[in-house]
VMD Tcl script that draws the C-alpha trace (Angstrom):
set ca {
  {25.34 50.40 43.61}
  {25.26 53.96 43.86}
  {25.49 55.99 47.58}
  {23.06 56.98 49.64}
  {24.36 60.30 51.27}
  {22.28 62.33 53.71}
  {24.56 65.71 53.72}
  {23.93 68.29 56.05}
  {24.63 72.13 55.28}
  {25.17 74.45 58.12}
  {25.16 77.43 56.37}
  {26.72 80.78 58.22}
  {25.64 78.63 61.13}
  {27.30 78.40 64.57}
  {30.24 79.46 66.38}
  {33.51 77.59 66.26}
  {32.73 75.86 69.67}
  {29.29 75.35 68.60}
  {30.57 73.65 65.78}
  {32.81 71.72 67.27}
  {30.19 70.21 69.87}
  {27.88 69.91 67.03}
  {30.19 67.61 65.64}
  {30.96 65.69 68.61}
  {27.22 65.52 69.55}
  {26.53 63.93 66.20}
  {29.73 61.67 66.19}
  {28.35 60.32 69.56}
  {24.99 59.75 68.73}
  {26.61 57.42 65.35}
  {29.05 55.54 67.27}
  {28.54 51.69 67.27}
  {24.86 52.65 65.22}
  {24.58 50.32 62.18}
  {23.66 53.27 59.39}
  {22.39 52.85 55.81}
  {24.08 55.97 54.28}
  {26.87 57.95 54.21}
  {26.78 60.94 56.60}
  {28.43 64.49 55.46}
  {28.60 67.94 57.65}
  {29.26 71.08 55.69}
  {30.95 73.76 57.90}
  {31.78 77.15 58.21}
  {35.47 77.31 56.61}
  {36.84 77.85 59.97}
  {35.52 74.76 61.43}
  {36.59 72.28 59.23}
  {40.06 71.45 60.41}
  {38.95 71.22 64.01}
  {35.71 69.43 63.19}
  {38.14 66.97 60.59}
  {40.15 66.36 63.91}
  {37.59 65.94 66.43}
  {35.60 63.21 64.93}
  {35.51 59.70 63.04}
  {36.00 61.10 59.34}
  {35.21 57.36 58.68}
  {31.67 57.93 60.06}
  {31.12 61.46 59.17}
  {32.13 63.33 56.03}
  {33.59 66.92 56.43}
  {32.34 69.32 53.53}
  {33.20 73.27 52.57}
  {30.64 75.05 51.46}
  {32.49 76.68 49.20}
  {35.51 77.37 47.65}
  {37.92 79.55 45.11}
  {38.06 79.42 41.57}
  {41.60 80.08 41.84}
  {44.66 77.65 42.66}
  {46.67 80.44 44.59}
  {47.47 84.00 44.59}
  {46.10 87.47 45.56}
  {42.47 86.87 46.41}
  {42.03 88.33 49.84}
  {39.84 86.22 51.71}
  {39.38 83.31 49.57}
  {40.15 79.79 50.37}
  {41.64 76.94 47.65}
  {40.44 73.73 46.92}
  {43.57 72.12 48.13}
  {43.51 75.06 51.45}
  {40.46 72.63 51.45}
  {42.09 69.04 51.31}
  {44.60 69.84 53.65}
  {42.29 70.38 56.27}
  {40.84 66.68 56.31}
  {37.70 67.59 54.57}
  {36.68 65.42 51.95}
  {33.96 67.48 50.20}
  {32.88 70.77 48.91}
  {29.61 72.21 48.14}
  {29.42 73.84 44.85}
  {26.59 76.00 43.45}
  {24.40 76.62 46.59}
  {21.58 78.47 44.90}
  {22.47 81.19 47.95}
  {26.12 80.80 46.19}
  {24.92 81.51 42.82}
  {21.94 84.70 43.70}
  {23.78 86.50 46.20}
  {27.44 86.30 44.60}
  {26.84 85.98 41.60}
  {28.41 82.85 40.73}
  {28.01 81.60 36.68}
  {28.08 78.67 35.50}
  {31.70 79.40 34.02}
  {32.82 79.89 37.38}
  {31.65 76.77 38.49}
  {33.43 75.02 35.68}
  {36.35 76.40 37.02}
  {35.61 75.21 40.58}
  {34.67 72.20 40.14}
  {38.14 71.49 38.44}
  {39.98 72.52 40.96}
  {37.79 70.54 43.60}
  {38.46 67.36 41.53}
  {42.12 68.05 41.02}
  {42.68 67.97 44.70}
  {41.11 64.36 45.33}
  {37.92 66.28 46.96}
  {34.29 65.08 46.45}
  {31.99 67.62 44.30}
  {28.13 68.07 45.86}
  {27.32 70.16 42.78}
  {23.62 72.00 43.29}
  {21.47 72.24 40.60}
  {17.73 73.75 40.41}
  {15.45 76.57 39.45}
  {13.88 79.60 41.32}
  {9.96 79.85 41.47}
  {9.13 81.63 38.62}
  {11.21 78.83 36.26}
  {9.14 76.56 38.03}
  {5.86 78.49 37.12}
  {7.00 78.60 33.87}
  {7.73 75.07 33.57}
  {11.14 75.48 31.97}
  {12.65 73.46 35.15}
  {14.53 70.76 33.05}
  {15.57 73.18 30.95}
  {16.92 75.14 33.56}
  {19.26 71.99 35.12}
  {20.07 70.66 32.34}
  {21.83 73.91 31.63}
  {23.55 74.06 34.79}
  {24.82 70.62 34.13}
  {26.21 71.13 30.61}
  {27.73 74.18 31.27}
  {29.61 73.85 33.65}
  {29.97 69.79 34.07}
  {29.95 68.44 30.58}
  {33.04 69.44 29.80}
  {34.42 66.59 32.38}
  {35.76 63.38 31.31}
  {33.23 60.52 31.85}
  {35.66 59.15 34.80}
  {35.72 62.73 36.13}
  {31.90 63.04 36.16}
  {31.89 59.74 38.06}
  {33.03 61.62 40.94}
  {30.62 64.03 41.53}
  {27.20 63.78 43.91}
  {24.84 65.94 42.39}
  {22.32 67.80 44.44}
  {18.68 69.44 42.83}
  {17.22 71.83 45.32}
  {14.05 73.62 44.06}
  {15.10 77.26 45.08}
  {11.40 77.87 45.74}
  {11.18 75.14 48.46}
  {14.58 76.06 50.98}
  {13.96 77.63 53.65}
  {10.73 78.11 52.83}
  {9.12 75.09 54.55}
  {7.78 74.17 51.40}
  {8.60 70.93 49.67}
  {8.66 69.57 46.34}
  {6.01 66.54 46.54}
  {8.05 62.96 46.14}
  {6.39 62.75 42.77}
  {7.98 66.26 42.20}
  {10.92 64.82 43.24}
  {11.44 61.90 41.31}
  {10.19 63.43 38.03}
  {13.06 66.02 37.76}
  {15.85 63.76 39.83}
  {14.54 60.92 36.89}
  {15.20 63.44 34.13}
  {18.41 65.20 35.89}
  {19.30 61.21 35.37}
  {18.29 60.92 31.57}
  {20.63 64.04 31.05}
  {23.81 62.34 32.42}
  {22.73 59.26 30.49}
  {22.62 61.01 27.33}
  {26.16 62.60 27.33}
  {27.88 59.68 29.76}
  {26.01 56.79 29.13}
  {23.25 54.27 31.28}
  {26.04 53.29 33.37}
  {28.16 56.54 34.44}
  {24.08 57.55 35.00}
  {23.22 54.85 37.40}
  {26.11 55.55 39.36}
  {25.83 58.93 39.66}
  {24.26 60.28 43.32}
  {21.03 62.49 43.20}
  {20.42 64.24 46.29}
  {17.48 66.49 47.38}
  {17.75 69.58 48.77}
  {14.95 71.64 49.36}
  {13.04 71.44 53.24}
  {13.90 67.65 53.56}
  {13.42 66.67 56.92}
  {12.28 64.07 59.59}
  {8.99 63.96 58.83}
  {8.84 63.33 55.04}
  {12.29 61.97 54.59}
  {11.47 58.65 54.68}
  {8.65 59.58 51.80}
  {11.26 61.49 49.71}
  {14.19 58.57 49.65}
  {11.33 56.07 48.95}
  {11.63 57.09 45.45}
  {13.98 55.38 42.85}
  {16.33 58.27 42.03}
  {16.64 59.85 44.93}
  {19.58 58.93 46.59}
  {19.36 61.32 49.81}
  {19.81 64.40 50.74}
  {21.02 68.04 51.13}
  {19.94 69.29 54.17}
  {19.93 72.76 55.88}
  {17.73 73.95 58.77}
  {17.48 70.22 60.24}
  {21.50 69.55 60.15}
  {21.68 72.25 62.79}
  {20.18 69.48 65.77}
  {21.41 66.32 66.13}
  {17.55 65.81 67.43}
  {16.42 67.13 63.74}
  {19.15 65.02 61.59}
  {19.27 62.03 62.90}
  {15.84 60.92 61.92}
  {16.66 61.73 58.30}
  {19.83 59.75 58.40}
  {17.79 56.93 59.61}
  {15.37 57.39 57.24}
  {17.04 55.21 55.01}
  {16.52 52.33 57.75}
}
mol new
graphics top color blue
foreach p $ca { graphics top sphere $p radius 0.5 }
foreach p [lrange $ca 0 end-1] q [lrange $ca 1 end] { graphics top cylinder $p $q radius 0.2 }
display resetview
C-alpha cells in the first residue's frame, strides 16, 4: 500500500518564531486526531532543527527545501544533505520548479542531489512538471518523463523505492489555477507507466505521486479522489493551520 502524504512547502515563508509557532500550532491541532496520511512541513533551512525539536516528528515530517550537490567543502552558503539529517529532518524537496527557473538547476544537478539525499537516510520529494507553453504544446509527458530519466533512472530499483515524487504543473502554482482532477490523473497515471516501464508494475505501485499545483481545501478532496494521486505538495495553504488542515483531512 503506497502513502498518502499531504506535504506542505513554506517557501521563503516566515520568521524563525513564526515558524516555530507554525509548527506548534499545527502539532496541536494533530494531537490525539486519528489522520489518514502522513503529514510533512518544509522549512526555511534555519527552522528545521528548532521545528525537528519542538514537535512530534512521529506526527509531522520535517522537510528542506533544498539542498547542496556537494558532500562538503568550500561552497559559501550552502547546506549538505547530511547538514540536513543531522538536524532531525527527514526529507528534502528536490526540483521545485522555482529551484530549477530561478537557479538554474539541471537535471544533472539533480542527479547529483538526489544521491546525496539518499545516501544520508533522507526521504526525496522529487518535483517534476512543465511550464505553460509545454503544456500548450502538449509535449507534457514528454517533458516529465525527461526529468525522471535524467536525473532518477540512473537509481537502483531499491533506491527509486525511496523517493515520493511530486508533478506540479508550473502553470497552475501560485497562480490559483488548477489542473482539473482528470488533468491530474492523466499525467500522475502516465508519470506511473514511466516508472513501470524502467522498474517494473510493482516498484510503480509503490511509488508516491503527489500534486502540487494550487491544491487546497476546497478541491482537495476532488483531487485525492483519483487513483494515482496519492496527495499533495502544497504551498500558499501550508502557511495556516486554518488552510492545511482541511487538506490533510481530505483524505478522511
Amino acid at each position: 500500500m503506497r502513502k498518502k502524504i499531504v506535504a506542505g512547502n513554506w517557501k521563503m515563508n516566515k520568521t524563525l518564531q513564526e515558524g516555530l509557532e507554525l509548527a506548534k500550532e499545527l502539532d496541536a491541532a494533530l494531537a490525539g486526531k486519528a489522520i489518514n496520511c502522513d503529514v510533512v512541513i518544509g522549512t526555511p533551512f534555519i527552522h528545521l532543527a528548532s521545528v525537528a525539536s519542538a514537535i512530534d516528528t512521529t506526527k509531522i515530517g520535517v522537510a528542506s527545501q533544498n539542498c547542496a550537490d556537494k558532500v562538503s567543502g568550500a561552497y559559501t552558503g550552502e547546506i549538505s544533505a547530511s547538514m540536513v539529517a543531522s538536524t532531525g529532518a527527514k526529507y528534502v524537496i528536490l526540483g521545485h520548479s522555482e529551484r530549477r527557473a530561478y537557479y538554474g538547476e539541471t537535471t544533472a544537478i539533480l542527479k547529483e542531489k538526489t544521491e546525496l539525499v539518499l545516501a544520508n537516510g533522507l526521504t526525496p520529494i522529487f518535483c517534476i512538471g512543465e511550464v505553460l507553453e509545454e503544456r500548450e504544446a502538449g509535449i507534457q509527458n514528454q517533458i516529465v518523463k525527461n526529468q525522471i530519466e535524467e536525473s532518477l533512472f540512473g537509481l537502483s530499483a531499491e533506491d527509486f523505492g525511496k523517493i515520493v515524487l511530486a508533478y506540479e504543473p508550473v502553470w497552475a502554482i501560485g497562480t490559483g489555477k488548477t489542473a482539473t482532477a482528470a488533468q491530474a490523473q492523466e499525467i500522475h497515471e502516465y508519470i506511473r507507466s514511466v516508472v513501470a516501464g524502467k522498474y517494473g508494475k510493482e516498484v510503480a505501485d509503490n511509488c508516491s505521486i503527489l500534486y502540487g499545483g494550487s491544491c487546497n481545501g476546497a478541491n482537495a478532496k476532488e483531487l485525492f479522489a483519483n487513483p494515482d494521486v496519492d496527495g499533495g505538495l502544497i504551498g500558499g495553504a501550508a502557511l495556516t493551520v486554518a488552510a492545511f488542515m482541511p487538506i490533510i483531512e481530505a483524505w478522511g
